[in-house]
DRENTORKOL-3810 file (N, C-alpha, C; in nm, 4 decimals):
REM DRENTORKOL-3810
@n.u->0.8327; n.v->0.1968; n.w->0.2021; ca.u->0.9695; ca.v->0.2310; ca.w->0.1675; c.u->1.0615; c.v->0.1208; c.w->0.2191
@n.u->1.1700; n.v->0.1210; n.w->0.1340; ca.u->1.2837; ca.v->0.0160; ca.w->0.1242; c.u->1.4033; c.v->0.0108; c.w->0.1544
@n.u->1.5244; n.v->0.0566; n.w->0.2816; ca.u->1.6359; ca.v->0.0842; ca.w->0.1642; c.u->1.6936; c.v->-0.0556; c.w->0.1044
@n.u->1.6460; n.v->-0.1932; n.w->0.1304; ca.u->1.7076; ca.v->-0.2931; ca.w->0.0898; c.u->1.5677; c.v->-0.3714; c.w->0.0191
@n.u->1.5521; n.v->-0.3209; n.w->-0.0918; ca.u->1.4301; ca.v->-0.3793; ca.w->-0.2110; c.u->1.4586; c.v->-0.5628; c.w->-0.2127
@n.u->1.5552; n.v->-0.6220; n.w->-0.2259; ca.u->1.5719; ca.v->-0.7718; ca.w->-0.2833; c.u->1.5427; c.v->-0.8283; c.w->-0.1380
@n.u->1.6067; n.v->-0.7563; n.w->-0.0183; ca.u->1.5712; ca.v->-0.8512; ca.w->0.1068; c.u->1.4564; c.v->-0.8703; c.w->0.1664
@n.u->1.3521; n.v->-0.7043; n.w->0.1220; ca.u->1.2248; ca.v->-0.7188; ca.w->0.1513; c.u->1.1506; c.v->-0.7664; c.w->0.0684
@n.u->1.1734; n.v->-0.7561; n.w->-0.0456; ca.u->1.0511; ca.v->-0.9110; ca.w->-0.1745; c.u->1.1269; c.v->-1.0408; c.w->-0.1455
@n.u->1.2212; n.v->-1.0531; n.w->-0.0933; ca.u->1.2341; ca.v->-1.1844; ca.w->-0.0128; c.u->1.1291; c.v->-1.2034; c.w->0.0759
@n.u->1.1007; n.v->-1.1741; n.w->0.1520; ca.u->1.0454; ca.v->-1.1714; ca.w->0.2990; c.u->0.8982; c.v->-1.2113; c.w->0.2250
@n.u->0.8572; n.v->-1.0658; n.w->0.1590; ca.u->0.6773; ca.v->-1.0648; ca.w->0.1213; c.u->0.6957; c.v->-1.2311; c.w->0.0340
@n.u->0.7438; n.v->-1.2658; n.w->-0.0417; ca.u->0.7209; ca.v->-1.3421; ca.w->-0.1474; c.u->0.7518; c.v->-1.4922; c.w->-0.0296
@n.u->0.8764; n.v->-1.4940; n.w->0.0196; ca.u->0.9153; ca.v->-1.6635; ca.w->0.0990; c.u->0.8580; c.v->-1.6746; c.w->0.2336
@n.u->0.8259; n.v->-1.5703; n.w->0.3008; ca.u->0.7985; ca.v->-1.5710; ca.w->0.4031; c.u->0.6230; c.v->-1.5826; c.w->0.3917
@n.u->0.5594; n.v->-1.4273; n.w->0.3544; ca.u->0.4595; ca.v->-1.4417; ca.w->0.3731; c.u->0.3376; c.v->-1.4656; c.w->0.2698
@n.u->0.4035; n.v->-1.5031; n.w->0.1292; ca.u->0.3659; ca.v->-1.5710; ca.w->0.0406; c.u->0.3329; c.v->-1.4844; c.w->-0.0847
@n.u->0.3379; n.v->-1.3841; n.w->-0.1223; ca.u->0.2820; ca.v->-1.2675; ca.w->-0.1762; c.u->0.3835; c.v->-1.3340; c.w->-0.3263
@n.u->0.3652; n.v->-1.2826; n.w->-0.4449; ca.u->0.4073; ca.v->-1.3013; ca.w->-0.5874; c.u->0.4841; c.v->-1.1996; c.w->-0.6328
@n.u->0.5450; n.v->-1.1874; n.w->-0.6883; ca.u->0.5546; ca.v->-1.0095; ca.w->-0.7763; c.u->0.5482; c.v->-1.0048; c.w->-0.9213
@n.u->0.5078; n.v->-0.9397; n.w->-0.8684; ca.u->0.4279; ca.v->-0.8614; ca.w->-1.0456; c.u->0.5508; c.v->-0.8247; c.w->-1.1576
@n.u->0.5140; n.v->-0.8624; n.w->-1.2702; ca.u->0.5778; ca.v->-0.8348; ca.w->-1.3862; c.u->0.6075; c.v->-0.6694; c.w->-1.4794
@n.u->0.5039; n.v->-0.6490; n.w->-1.4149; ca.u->0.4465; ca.v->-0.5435; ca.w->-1.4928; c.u->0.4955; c.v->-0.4126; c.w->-1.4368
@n.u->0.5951; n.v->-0.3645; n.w->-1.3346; ca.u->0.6008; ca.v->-0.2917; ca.w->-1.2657; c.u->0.6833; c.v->-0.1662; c.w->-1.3689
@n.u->0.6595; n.v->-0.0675; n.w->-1.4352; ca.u->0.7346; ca.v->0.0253; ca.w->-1.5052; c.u->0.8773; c.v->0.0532; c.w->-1.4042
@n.u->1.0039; n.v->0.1208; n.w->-1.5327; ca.u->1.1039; ca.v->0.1631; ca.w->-1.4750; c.u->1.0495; c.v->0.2981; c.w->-1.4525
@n.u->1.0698; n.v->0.3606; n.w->-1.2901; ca.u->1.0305; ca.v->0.4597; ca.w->-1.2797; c.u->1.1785; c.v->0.5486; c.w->-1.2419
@n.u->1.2701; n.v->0.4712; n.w->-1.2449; ca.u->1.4226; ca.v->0.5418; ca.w->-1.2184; c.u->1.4804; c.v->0.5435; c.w->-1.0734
@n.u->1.3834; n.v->0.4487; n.w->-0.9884; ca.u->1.3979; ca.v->0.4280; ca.w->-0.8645; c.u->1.3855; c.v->0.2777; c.w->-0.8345
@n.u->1.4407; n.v->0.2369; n.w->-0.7742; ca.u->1.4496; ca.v->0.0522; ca.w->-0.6959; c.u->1.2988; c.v->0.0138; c.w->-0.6827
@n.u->1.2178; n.v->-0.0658; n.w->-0.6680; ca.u->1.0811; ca.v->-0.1480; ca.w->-0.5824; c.u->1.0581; c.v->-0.2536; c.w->-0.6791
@n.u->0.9183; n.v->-0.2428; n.w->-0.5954; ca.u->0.9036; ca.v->-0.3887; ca.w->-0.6943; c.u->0.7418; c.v->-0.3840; c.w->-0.6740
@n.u->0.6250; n.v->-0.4245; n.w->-0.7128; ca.u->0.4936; ca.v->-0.4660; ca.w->-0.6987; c.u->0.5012; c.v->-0.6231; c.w->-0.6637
@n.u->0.3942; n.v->-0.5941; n.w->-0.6017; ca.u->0.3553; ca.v->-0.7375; ca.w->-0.5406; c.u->0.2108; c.v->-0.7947; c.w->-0.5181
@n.u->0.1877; n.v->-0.9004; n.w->-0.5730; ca.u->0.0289; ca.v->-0.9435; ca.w->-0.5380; c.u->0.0203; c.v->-0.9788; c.w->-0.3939
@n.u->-0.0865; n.v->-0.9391; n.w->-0.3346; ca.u->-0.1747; ca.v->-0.9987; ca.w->-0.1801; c.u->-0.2884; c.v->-1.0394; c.w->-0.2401
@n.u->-0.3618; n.v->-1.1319; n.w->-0.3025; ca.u->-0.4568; ca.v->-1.1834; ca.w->-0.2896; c.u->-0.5213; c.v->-1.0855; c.w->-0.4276
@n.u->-0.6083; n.v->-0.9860; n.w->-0.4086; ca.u->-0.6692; ca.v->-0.9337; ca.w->-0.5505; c.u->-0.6079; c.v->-0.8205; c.w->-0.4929
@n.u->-0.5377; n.v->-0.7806; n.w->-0.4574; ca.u->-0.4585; ca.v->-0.6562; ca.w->-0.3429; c.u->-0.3030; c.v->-0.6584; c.w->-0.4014
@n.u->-0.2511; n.v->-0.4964; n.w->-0.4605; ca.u->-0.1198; ca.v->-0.5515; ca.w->-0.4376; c.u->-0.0748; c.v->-0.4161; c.w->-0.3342
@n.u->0.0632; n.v->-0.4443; n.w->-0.3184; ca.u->0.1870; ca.v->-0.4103; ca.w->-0.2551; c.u->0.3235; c.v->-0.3543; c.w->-0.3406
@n.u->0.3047; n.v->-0.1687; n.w->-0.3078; ca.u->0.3839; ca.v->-0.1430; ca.w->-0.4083; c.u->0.5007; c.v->-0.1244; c.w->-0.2958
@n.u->0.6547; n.v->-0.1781; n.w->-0.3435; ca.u->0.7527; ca.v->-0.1418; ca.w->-0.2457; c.u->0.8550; c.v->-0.0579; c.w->-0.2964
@n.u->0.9078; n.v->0.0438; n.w->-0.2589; ca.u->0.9866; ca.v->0.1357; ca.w->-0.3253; c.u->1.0950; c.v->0.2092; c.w->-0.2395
@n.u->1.2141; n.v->0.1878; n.w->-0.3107; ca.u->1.3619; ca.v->0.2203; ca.w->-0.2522; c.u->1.3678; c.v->0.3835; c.w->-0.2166
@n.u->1.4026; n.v->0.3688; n.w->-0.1006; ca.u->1.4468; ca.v->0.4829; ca.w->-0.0299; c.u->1.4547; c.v->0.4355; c.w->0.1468
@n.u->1.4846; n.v->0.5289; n.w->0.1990; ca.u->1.5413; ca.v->0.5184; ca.w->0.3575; c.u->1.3905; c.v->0.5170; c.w->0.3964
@n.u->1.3891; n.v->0.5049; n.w->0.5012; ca.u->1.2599; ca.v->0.4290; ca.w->0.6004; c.u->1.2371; c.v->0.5945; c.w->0.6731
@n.u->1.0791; n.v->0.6047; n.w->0.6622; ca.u->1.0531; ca.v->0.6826; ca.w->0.7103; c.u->1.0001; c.v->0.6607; c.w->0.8870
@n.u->1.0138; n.v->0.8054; n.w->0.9316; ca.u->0.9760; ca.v->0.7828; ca.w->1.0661; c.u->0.8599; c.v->0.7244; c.w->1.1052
@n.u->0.8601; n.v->0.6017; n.w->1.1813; ca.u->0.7208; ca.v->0.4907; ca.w->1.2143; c.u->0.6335; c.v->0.6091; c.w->1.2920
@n.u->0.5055; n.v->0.6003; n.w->1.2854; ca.u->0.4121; ca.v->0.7116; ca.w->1.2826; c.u->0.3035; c.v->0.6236; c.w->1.3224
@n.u->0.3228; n.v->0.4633; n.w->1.3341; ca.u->0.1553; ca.v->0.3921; ca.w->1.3610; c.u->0.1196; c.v->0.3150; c.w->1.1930
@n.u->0.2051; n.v->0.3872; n.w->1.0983; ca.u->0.1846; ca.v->0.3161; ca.w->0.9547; c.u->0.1648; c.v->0.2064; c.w->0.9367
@n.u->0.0709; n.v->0.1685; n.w->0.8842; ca.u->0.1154; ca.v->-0.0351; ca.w->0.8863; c.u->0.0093; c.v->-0.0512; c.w->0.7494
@n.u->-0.0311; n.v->-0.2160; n.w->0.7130; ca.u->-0.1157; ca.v->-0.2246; ca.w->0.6209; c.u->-0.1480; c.v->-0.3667; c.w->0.6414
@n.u->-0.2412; n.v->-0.4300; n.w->0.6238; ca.u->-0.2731; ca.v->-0.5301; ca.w->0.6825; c.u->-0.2968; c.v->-0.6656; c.w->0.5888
@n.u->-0.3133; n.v->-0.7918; n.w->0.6048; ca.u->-0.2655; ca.v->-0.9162; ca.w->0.4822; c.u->-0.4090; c.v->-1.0277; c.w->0.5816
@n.u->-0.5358; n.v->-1.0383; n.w->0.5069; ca.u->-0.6245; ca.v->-1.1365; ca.w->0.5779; c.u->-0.5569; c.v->-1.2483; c.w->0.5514
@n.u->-0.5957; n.v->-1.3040; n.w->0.6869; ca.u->-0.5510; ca.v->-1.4410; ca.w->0.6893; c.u->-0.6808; c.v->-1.5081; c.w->0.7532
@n.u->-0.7034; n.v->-1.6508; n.w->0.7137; ca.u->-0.7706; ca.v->-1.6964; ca.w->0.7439; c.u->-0.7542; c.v->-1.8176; c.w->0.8610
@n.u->-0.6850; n.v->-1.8270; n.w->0.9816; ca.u->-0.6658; ca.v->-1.9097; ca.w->1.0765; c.u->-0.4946; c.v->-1.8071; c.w->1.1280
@n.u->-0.4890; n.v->-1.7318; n.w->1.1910; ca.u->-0.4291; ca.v->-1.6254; ca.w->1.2859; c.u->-0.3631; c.v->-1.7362; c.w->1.3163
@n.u->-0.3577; n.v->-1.8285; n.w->1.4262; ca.u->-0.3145; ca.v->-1.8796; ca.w->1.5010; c.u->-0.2144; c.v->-1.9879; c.w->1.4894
@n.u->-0.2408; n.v->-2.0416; n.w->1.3270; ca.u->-0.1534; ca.v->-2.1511; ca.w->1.2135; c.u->-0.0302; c.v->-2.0309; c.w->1.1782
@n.u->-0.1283; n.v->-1.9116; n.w->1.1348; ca.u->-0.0044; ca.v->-1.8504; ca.w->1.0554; c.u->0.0983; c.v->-1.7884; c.w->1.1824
@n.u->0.0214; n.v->-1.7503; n.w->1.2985; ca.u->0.1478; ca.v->-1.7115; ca.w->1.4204; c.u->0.2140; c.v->-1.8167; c.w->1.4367
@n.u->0.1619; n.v->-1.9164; n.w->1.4212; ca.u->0.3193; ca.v->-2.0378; ca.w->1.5067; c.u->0.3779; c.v->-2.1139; c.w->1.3795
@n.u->0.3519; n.v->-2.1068; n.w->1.2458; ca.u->0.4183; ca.v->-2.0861; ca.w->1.1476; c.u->0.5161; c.v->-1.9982; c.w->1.1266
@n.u->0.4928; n.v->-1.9056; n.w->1.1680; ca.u->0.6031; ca.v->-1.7368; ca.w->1.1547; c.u->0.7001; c.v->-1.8138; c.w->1.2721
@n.u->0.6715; n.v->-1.8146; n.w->1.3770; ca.u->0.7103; ca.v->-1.8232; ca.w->1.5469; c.u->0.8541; c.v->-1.9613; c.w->1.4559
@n.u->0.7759; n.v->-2.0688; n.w->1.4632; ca.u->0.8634; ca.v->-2.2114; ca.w->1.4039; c.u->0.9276; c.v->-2.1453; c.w->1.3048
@n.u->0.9607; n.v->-2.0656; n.w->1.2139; ca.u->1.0660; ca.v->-1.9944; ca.w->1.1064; c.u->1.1422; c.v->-1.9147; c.w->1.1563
@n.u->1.1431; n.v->-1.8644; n.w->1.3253; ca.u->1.2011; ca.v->-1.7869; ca.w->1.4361; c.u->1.1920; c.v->-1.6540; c.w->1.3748
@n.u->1.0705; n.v->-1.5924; n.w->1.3116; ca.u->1.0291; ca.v->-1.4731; ca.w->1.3239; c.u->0.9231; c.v->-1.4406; c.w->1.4577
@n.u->0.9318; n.v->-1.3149; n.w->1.4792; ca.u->0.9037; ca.v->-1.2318; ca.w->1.6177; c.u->0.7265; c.v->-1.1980; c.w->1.5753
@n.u->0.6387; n.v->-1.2522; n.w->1.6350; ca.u->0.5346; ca.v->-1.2278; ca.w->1.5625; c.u->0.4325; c.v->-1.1835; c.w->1.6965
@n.u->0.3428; n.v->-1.0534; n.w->1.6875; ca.u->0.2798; ca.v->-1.0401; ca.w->1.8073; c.u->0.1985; c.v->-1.1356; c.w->1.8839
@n.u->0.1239; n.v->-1.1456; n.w->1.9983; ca.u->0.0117; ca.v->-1.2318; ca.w->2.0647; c.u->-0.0941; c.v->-1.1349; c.w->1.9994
@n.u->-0.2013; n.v->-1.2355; n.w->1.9798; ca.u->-0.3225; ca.v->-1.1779; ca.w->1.8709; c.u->-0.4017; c.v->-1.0778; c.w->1.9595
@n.u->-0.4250; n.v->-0.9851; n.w->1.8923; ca.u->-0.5386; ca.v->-0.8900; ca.w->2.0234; c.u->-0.6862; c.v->-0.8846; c.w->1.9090
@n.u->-0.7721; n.v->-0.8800; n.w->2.0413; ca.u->-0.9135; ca.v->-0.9477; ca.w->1.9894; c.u->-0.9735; c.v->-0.7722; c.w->2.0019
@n.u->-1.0197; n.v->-0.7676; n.w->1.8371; ca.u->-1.1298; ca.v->-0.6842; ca.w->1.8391; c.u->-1.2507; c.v->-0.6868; c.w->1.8231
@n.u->-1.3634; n.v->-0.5874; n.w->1.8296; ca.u->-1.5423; ca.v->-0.6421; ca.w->1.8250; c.u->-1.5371; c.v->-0.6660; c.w->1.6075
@n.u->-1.4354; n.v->-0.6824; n.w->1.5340; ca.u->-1.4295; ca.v->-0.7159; ca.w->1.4111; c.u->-1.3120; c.v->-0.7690; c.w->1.3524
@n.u->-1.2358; n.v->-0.8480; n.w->1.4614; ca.u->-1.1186; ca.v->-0.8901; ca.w->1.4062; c.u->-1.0125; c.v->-0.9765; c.w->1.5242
@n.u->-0.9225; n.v->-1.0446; n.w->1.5058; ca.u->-0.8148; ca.v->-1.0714; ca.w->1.6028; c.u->-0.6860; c.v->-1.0563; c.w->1.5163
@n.u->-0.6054; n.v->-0.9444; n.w->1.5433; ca.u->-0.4542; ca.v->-0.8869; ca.w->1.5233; c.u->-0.3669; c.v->-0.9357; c.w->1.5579
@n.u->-0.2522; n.v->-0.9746; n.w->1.4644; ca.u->-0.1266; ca.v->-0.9300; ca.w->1.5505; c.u->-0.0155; c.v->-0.8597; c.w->1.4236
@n.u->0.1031; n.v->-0.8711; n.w->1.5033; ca.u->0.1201; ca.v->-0.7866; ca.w->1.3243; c.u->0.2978; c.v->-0.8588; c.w->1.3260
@n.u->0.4008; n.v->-0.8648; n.w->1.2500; ca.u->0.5236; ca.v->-0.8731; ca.w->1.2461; c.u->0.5434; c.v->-0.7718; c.w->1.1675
@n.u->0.7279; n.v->-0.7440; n.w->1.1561; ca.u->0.7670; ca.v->-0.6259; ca.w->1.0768; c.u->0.8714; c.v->-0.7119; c.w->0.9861
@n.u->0.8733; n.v->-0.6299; n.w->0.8673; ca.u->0.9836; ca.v->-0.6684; ca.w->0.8153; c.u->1.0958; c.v->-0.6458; c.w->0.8002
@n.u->1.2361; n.v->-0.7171; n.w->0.7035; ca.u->1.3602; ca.v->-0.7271; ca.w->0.7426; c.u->1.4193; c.v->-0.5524; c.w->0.7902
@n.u->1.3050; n.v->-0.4762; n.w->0.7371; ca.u->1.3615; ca.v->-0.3355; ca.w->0.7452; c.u->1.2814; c.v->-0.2354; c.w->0.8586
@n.u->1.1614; n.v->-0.3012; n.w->0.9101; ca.u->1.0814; ca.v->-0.2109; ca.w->1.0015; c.u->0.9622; c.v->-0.1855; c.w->0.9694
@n.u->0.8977; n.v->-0.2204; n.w->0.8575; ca.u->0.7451; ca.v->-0.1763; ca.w->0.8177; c.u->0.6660; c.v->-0.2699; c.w->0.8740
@n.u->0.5728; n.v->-0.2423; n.w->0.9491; ca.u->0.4725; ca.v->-0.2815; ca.w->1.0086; c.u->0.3287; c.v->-0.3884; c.w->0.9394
@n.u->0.3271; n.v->-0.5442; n.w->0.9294; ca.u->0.2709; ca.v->-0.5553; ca.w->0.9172; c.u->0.1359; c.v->-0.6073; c.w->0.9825
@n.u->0.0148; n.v->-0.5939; n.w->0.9759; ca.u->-0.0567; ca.v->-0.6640; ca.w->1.0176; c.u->-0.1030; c.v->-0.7806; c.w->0.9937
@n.u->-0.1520; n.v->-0.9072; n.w->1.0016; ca.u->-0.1978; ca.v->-1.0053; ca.w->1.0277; c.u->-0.3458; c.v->-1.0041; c.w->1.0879
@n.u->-0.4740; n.v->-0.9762; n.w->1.0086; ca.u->-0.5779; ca.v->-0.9664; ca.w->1.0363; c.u->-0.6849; c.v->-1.1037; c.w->1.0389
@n.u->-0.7287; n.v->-1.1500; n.w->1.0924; ca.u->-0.8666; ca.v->-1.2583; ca.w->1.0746; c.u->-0.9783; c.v->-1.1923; c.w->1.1199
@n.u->-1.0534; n.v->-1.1701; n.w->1.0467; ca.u->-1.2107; ca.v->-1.1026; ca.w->1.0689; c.u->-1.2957; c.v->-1.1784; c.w->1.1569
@n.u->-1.3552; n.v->-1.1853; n.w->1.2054; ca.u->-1.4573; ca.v->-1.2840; ca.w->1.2893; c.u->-1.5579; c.v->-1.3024; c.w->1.2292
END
């Protein structure tokens, strides 16, 4: 959820590289679709619901380029935490949704 749709397909598309889709029907509400890789990202207007742990995650392949890439654009980006299948960190966007930043091991 969105309440500002153009500032957050800013973000997915300039920031963290994502496309948007053409194809998205008028459903009588604001969003937009978005490609991640063979993955998309549907975003849709309304007020932000209460953060609950929600998030969704974007592989990346070198964590550590794309943190001090984010960091040098003076976005707020976590220190990576190492799991037995992955190293995390996550940033949020212009509105609060949680993303992750995954590299698999």
């Amino acid at each position: 959820m969105t309440p500002e749709v153009d500032k957050t397909i800013d973000f997915y598309v300039d920031v963290l590289g994502l496309t948007v889709r053409t194809d998205r029907p008028d459903f009588g509400v604001g969003g937009a679709w978005l490609n991640a890789g063979d993955q998309q990202i549907h975003l849709i207007e309304g007020p932000m619901p209460s953060y609950t742990g929600q998030h969704f995650a974007l592989r990346v392949d070198d964590l550590d380029v794309v943190i001090t890439e984010l960091r040098d654009r003076g976005f707020e980006v976590s220190d990576p935490l190492v799991t037995p299948v992955s190293r995390q960190s996550v940033i949020r966007d212009p509105v609060g949704n949680v993303v992750e930043l995954n590299q698999p091991v």
